[in-house]
C-alpha positions, 0 to 999 in steps of 0.5 A: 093291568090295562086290560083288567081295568078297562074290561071292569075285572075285579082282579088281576086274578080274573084275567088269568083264569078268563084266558086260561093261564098262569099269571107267569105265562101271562106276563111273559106272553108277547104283546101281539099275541096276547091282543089275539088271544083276547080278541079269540083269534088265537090261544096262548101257549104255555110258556117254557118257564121252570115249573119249580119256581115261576117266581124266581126266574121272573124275577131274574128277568125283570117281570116279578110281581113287583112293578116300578112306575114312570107318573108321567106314563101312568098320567098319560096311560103310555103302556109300561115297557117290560125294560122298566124293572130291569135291576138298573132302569132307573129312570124313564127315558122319554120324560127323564124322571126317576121310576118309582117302586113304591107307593108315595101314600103308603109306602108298600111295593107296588105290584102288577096285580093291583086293579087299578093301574093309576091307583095303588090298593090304598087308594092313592092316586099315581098321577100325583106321584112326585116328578124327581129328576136324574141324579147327576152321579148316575153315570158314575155308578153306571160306569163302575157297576152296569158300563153297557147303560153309557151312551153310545154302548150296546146291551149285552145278551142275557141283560136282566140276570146279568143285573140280577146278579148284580143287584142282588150283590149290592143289595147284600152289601148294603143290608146291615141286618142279617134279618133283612132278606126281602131285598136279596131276595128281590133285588129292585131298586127306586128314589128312596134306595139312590142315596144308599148306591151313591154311598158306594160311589163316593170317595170310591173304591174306600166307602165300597171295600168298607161295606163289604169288609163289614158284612163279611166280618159281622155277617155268616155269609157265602164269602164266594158271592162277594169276593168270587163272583163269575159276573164281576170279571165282566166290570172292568173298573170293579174287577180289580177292587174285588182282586184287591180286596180277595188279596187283603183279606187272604182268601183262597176260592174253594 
């Protein structure tokens, strides 16, 4: 966005043809290396990404078409780190300021591909987005549902599909209409979607088996992605509510 802006390109779309490639392998192209390319020091090489679905796996990786947003780096111009749209960066580190999503005037997803990147398509400026602290129960959420973004611990390999999964699970749990797919499909979450997370947390694990015992009752769902998920093994406080869980409603794994 920053090289589509201070070049005057009148789309992100313009760069990828200008370089000659997909807007996958754009985004997945090391810093360095795209500088060189730009500067025609080098050629970029295509990047090694299933070809039957770019968009799925950038999602699992945290760099899909959406982007969440720091207004204190926007203001300052501080590039926007790839780690932002991990399924649980919630906040930007350096200001301790919530990320947002979502455009504070028109409510749309904000999205890599915009021209501007102090601006949202509508016009609004990001700047003015509103500064909004980190909520004290996030280390409660993170010690049930991501335990390796605690102080003094270490991030596991394969981090951005491992919370993925994750948020595609909570986002599932939290849907009350069978309608609703934009946010399994996508999993991300900003300021507006917090309150819905520390529903969860609260009076644990009760509020959380309730949410899920209802969508599997009102819902026709994969059971299995609920109940018997490979990753939840790795969750040591959520672990034994699933087992739990599996054991009341008397399910038995295919």
């Amino acid at each position: 966005m920053t090289i589509v802006e201070d070049n005057h390109l009148p789309s992100f779309q313009m760069l990828n043809k200008i370089l000659g490639v997909s807007y996958a392998d754009l985004v997945t192209t090391p810093t360095e290396i795209l500088v060189a390319a730009i500067d025609g020091k080098c050629s970029l090489v295509e990047c090694k990404l299933v070809a039957r679905a770019h968009g799925y796996d950038l999602n699992r990786i945290g760099l899909g078409g959406r982007s969440k947003i720091c207004p204190e780096c926007v203001a300052s111009r501080i590039p926007t780190p790839p780690s932002f749209n991990l399924g649980f960066e919630f906040f930007c580190a350096a200001h301790q300021l919530l990320l947002h999503n979502t455009c504070h005037a028109c409510s749309d997803y904000l999205f890599y591909r915009r021209t501007k990147r102090q601006h949202c398509p509508c016009g609004a400026d990001l700047t003015t987005t509103e500064r909004i602290g980190v909520p004290e129960w996030l280390p409660q959420f993170f010690k049930i549902f991501a335990p390796w973004r605690l102080p003094g611990q270490t991030m596991p390999a394969g981090i951005a599909e491992l919370e993925y999964e994750i948020g595609r699970f909570l986002q599932g749990v939290l849907i009350d209409s069978p309608s609703v797919t934009a946010k399994v499909a996508y999993p991300q979450f900003g300021p507006n979607d917090l309150g819905e997370l520390e529903v969860l947390i609260e009076n644990w694990p009760n509020n959380f088996m309730e949410k899920i015992c209802l969508r599997l009752k009102n819902f026709n769902v994969d059971r299995a992605m609920y109940l018997n998920s490979p990753w939840q093994k790795s969750l040591p406080a959520l672990a034994p509510v699933i087992e739990e869980l599996r054991s009341a409603l008397s399910y038995v794994p295919d």
